[in-house]
N, C-alpha and C positions, 0 to 999 in steps of 0.2 A: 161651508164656504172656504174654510181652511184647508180642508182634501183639495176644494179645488182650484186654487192656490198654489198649493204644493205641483198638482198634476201637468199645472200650466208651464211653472218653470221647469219642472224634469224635458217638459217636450222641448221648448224652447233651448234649453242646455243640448240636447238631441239631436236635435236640427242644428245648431251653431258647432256641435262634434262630427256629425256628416256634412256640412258643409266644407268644413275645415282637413276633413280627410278627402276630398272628394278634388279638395286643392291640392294636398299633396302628393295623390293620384296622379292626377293628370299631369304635374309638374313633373313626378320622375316617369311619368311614361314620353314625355316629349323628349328626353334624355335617357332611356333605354331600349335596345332591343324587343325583338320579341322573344330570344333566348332570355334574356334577363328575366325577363315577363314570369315567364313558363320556371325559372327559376325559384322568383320571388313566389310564385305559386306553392311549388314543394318546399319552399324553406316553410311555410305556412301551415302547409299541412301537416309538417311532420312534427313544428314548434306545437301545434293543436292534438296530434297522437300523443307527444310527452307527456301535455296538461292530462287527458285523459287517462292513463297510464300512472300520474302521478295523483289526481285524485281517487285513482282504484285504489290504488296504496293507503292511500290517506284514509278510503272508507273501510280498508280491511283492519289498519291499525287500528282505527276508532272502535270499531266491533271488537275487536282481541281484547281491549283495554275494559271497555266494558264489561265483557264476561270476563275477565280476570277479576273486575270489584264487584262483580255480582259473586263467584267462587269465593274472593274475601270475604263479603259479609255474609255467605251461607258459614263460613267458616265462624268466621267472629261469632255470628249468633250464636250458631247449636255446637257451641264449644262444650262439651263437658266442663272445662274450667269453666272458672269466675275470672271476667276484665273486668278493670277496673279504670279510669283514666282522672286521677286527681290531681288540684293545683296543689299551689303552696299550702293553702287555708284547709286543705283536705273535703275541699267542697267536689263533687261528682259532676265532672264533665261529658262524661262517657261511662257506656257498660254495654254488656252485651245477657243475653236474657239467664246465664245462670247463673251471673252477678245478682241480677234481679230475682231468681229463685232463691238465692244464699239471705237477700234479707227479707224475704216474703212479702214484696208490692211489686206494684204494675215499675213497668220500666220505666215509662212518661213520669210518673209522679217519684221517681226517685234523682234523673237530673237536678243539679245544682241546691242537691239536699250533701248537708254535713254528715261525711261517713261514719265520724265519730260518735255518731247520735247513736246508732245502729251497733255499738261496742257496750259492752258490760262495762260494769266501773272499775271491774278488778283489773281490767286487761286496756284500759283509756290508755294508761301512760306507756304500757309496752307499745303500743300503736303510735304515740306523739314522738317517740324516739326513732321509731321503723320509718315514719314520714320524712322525718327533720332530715336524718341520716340519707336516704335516699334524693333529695336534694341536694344534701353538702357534695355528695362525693358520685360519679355514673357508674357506681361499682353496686353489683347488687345486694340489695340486704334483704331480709328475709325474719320471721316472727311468727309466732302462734298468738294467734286472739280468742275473744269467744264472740259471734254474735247474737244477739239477743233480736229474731224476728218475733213479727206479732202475730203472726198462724200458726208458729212453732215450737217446738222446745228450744235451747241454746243451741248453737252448733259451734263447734268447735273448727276454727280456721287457717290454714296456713298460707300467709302471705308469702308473697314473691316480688322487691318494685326492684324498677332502677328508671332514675331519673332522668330529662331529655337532656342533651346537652345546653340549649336555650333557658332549662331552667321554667320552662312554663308549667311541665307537667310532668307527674311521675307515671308511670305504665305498672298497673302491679297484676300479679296472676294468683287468683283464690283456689284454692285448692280443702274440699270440705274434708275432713280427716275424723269428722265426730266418728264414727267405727272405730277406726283405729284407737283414738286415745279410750276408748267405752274398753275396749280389748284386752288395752295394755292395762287398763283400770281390773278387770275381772282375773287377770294374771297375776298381776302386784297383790289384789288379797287373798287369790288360792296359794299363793307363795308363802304369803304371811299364816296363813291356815296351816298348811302343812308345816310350818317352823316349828308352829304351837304345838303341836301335834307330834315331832318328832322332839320335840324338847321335854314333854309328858311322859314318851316312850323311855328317853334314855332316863328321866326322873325313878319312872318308874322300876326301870335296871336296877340302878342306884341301888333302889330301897330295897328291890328283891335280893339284892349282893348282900348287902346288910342284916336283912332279916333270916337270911340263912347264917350267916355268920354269927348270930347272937344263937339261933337253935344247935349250933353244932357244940357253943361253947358251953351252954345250959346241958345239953349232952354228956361231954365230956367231965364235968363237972359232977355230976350224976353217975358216974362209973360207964358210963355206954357208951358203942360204937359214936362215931361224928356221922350223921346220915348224908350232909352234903359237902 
């Protein structure tokens, strides 16, 4: 009953629009040419090629625009990085899926969880300062964490934010570096290895300089040549 209701006044609006144009027809034709006529025709026509012409426009921007934020989010998604998108509270507004690889859950069920949850205890407060910090000031700051996923071993992390100018949210970029610090770890104790090792050596000099030096003098002492 309400459709038709509705359908009854669009017509009657309709009708009281062609009625009403149909007057102001007729009125400027009793007061124009026929040149005018044939006039107002092509100003018509050509006012109607503009609209067309400017909704081409209008549907090729819309298209361009579109596959530009489709290009974006094929980008955002299958980033190698980690995004991340957090407010003040360090709660998860946004990410993109190797965000969601870094702390091993589904992406849906990681929105508007506390990122800090997903932080070791050793590395909470280097994080509560890398947030704060990126807030205070839209200059970038930057930090090593560790996250502790639940499919995984730790992974070792390096943050990237800088905060918006509004203040609503910071933008941070994860970067996994567990390799690398594993790397620098297996370096740091072949270095230490080889110290020991090269400290044993010269130890060992040492004692051989010594122990010849006490045979030469047992030697000498004994009426005989010094052998070394």
């Amino acid at each position: 009953m309400k459709n038709q209701d509705t359908k009854s006044k669009a017509a009657i609006l309709r009708e009281k629009a062609e009625e009403s144009l149909k007057k102001k027809f007729s009125k400027r034709n009793e007061n124009t040419s026929e040149f005018d006529t044939q006039k107002l025709f092509h100003e018509l026509e050509v006012h109607q090629i503009e609209l067309e012409m400017q909704n081409e426009e209008l549907m090729l921007a819309r298209t361009a625009a579109e596959e530009a934020a489709e290009k974006y989010t094929e980008i955002f998604d299958f980033s190698p990085l980690g995004y991340f998108g957090l407010n003040k509270e360090g709660i998860i507004t946004e990410l993109n899926l190797s965000g969601a690889e870094m702390i091993g859950k589904d992406r849906s069920n990681l929105k508007n969880s506390i990122f800090s949850l997903f932080i070791s205890s050793d590395t909470k407060s280097i994080f509560k300062n890398f947030l704060e910090g990126s807030f205070k000031s839209n200059d970038r700051k930057s930090c090593e964490i560790m996250i502790t996923p639940e499919k995984y071993l730790p992974r070792n992390i390096h943050l990237l934010g800088t905060g918006l100018e509004n203040g609503s949210q910071c933008l941070i970029n994860a970067l996994d570096i567990t390799e690398r610090v594993q790397a620098e770890k297996i370096l740091s104790d072949k270095s230490k290895e080889l110290q020991i090792f090269y400290d044993l050596m010269v130890d060992r000099e040492l004692k051989m300089v010594e122990l010849k030096k006490e045979v030469n003098e047992l030697l000498k002492a004994s009426g005989k040549p010094e052998k070394y």
